[in-house]
C-alpha positions as CSV (number, residue, x, y, z in Angstrom):
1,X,-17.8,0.4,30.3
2,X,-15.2,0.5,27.2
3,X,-12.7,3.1,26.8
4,X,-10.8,3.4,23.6
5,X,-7.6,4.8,24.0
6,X,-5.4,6.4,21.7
7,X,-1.7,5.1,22.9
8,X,0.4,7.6,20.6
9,X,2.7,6.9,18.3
10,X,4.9,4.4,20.5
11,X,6.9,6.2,22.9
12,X,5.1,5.0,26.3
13,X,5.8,8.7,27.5
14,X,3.8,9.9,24.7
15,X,0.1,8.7,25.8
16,X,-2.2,11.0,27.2
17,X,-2.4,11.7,31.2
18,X,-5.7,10.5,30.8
19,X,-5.1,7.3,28.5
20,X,-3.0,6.6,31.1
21,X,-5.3,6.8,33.8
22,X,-7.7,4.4,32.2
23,X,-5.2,2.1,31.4
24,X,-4.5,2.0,35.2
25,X,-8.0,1.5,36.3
26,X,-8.9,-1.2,33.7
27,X,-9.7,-4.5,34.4
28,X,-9.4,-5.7,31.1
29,X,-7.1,-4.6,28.3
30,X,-7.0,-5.3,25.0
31,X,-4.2,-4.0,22.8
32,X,-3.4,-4.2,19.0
33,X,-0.6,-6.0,19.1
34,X,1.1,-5.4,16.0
35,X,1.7,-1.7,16.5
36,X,1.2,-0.7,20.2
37,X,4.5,-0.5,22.2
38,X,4.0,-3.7,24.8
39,X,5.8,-1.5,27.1
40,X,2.7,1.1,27.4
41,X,1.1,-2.6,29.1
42,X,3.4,-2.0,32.1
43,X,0.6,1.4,33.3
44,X,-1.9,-1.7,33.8
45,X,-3.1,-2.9,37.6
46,X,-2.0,-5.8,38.7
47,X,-4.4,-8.6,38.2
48,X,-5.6,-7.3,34.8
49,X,-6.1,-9.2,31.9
50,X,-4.5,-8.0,28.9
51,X,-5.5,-9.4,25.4
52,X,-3.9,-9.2,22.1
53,X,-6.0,-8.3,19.3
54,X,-3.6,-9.0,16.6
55,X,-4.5,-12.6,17.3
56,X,-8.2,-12.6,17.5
57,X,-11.1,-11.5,15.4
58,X,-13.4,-8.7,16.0
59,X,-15.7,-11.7,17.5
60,X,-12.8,-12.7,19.9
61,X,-12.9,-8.8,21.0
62,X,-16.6,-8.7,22.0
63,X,-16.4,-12.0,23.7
64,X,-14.0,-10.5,25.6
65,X,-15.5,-6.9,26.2
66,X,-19.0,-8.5,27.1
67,X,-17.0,-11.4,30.0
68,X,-15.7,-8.3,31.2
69,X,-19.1,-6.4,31.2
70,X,-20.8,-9.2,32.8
71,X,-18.2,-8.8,35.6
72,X,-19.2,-5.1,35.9
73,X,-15.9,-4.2,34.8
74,X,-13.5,-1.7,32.8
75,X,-12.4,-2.2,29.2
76,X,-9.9,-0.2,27.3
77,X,-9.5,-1.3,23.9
78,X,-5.8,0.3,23.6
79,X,-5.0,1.5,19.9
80,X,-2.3,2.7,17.8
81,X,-1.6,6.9,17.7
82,X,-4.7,8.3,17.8
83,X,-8.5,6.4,17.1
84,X,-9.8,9.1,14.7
85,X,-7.1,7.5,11.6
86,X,-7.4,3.9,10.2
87,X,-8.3,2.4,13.7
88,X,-11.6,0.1,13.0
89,X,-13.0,2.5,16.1
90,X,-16.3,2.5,14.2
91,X,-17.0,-0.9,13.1
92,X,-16.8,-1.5,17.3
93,X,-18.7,1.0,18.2
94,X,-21.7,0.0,16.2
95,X,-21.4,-3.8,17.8
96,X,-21.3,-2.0,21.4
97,X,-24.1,0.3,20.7
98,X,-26.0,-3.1,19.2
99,X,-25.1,-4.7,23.0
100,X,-26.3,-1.9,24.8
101,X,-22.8,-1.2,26.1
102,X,-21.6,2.4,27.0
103,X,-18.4,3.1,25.6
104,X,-16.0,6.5,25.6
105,X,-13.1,7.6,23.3
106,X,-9.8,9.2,24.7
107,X,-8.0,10.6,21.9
108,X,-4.0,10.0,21.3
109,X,-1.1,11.7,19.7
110,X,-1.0,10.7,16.0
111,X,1.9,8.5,14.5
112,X,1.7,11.8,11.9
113,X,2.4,14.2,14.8
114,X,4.9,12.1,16.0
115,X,7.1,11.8,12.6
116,X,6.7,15.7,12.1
117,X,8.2,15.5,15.8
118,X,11.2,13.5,14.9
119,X,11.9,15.4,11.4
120,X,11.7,19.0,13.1
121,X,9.4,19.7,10.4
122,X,6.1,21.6,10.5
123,X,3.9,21.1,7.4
124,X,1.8,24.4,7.3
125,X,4.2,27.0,5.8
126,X,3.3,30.3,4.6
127,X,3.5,31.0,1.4
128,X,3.8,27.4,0.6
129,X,1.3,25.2,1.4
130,X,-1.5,25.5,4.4
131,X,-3.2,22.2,4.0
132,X,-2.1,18.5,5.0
133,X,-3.7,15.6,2.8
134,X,-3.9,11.8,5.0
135,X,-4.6,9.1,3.3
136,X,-3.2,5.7,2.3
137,X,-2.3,4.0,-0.9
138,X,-4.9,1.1,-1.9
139,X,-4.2,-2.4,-1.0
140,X,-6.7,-4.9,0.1
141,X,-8.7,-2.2,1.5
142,X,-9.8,0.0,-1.4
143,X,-9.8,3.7,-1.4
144,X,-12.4,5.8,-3.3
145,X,-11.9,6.1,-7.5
146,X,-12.3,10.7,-6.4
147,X,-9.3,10.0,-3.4
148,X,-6.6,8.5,-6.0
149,X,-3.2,9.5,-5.3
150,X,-3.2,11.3,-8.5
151,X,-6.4,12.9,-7.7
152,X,-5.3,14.1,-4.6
153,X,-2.1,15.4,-5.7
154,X,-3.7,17.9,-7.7
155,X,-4.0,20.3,-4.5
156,X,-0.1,20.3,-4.3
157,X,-0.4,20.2,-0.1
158,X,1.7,18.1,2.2
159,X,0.7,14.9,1.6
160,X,0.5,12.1,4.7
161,X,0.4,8.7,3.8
162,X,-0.2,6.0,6.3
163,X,0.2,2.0,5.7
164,X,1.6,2.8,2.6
165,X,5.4,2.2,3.1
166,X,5.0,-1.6,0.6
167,X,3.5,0.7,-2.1
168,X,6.5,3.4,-2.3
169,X,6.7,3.1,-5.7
170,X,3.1,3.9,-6.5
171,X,2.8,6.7,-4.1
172,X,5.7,8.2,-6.2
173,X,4.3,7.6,-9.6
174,X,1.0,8.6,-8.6
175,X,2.2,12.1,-7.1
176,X,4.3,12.9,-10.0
177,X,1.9,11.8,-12.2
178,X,-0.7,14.5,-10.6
179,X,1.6,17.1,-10.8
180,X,4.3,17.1,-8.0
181,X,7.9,17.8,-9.3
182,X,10.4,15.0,-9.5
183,X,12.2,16.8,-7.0
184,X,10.0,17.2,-4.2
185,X,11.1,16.7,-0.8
186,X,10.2,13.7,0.6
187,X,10.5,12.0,4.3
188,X,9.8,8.4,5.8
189,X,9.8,8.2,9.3
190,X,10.0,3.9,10.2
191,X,8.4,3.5,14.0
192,X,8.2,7.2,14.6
193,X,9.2,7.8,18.7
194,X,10.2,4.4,19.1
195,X,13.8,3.6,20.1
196,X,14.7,1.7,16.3
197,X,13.1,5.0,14.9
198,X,14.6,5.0,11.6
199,X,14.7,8.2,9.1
200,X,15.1,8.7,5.2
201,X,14.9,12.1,3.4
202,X,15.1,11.4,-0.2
203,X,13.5,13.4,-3.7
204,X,10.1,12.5,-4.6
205,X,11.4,11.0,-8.1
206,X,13.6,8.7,-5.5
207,X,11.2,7.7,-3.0
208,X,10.4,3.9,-4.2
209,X,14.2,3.3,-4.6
210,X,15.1,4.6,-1.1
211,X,12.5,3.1,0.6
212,X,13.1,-0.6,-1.1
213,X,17.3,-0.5,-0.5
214,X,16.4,0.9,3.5
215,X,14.5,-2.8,3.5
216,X,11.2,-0.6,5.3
217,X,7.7,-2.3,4.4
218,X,5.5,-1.8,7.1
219,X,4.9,0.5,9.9
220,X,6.3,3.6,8.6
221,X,5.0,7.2,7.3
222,X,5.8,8.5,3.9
223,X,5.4,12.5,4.2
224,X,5.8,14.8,0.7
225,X,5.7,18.3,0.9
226,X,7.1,21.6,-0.2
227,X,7.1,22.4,3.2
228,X,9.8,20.1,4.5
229,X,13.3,21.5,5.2
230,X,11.3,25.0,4.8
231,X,10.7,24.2,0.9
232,X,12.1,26.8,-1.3
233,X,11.7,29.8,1.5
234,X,7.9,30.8,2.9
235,X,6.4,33.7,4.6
236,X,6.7,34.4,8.4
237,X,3.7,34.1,10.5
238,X,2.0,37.5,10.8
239,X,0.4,36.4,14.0
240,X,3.6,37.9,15.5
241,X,4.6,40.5,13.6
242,X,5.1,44.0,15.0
243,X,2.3,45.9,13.3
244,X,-0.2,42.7,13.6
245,X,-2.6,43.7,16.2
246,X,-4.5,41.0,18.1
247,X,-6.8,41.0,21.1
248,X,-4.0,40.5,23.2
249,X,-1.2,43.1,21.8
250,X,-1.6,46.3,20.1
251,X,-0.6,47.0,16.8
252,X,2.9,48.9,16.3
253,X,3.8,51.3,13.4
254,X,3.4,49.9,10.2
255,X,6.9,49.5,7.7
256,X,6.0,52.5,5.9
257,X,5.7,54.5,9.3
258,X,2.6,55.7,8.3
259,X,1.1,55.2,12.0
260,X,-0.3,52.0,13.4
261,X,-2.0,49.4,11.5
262,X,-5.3,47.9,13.4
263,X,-6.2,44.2,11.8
């Protein structure tokens, strides 16, 4: 059996109960190297083996998961944040399924969630913008002509980008360029929940610079949105407003104190 295991976005606290009860009962674990905190490796038995997949090829993996299948025993293929985003979850899933071997998914916290976390930001306002975009600038891997920055940006939401920190300077051309305002606020969170977690709130129009001088090319989360620092001012929830009746809380009197007001 495989288990792939979100590992959050690097605080060891910040797994799952459950990640870490598969990571305890595996016999073999196999861990991305170059972004999962080697201290989450300390929930491991005793006696497992532990493999790092920043070293080997998706070959290497399988080898590795079908020794331990021929043993009868448990994998967990440990991943950075959660294995829904940018995790090659898929591409290993359709080699399993090809060797007949049963495999399970245990979701983790996102590195997304985690830099909202450490700004003290949420990025659904109100009034300003109810939608959040992820995606990635292109690199080696490509990303769709219809999911350009530019093309995205025409939605004016918060926008997420992962794996993009090298590529500041287009994610701020290309944003500007489809319409967000030069003076947007902006956020990169470097190694979000780790102890070296490092912040920069900048303007859009000053992203590239900021991020260049801070010396921050890899794993690190650029975040633009109206919504940071409460944008401009939004609305307040209604959920919890006095004459906003749910199905647990009656409705009060409404502002105008015409009598109550049933939603």
């Amino acid at each position: 059996m495989v288990y792939f295991v979100g590992a959050g976005p690097g605080a060891p606290d910040l797994i799952t109960v459950r990640g870490m009860r598969l990571l305890r009962m595996a016999d073999t674990v196999i861990y991305a190297g170059s972004l999962v905190n080697p201290e989450l490796l300390a929930y491991a038995k005793d006696g497992a083996a532990v493999f790092n997949s920043a070293e080997m090829t998706l070959g290497e993996v399988l080898d590795a998961v079908r020794a331990e299948e021929e043993r009868g025993g448990v994998t967990v293929r440990l991943h950075t944040g959660d294995t829904a985003l940018y995790s090659t979850v898929r591409e290993q899933i359709d080699e399993l399924d090809a060797l007949g071997i049963r495999w399970e998914i245990c979701p983790g916290v996102s590195a997304f969630s985690g830099a909202a976390a450490a700004l003290g930001e949420e990025l659904t306002l109100p009034g300003v913008t109810q939608s959040v975009v992820i995606t990635r600038a292109e690199g080696r891997t490509k990303v769709p002509e219809r999911e350009s920055i530019a093309s995205l940006a025409a939605h004016g939401s918060t926008m997420v980008f992962f794996l993009s920190a090298s590529q500041a300077d287009v994610v701020e051309r290309e944003l500007i360029t489809g319409g967000y305002p030069p003076d947007t606020p902006a956020a990169v969170v470097f190694r979000a929940t780790w102890p070296e977690q490092r912040i920069l709130r900048v303007p859009l129009g000053g992203l590239g610079e900021a991020v260049r001088e801070a010396g921050i090319r890899k794993t690190a989360l650029i975040i633009v949105s109206g919504a940071l620092s409460g944008g401009s001012g939004y609305e307040k929830s209604r959920l919890y407003s006095e004459d906003f009746g749910t199905g647990f809380r009656s409705a009060g009197k409404d502002p105008a104190g015409d009598g109550p007001v049933i939603y």
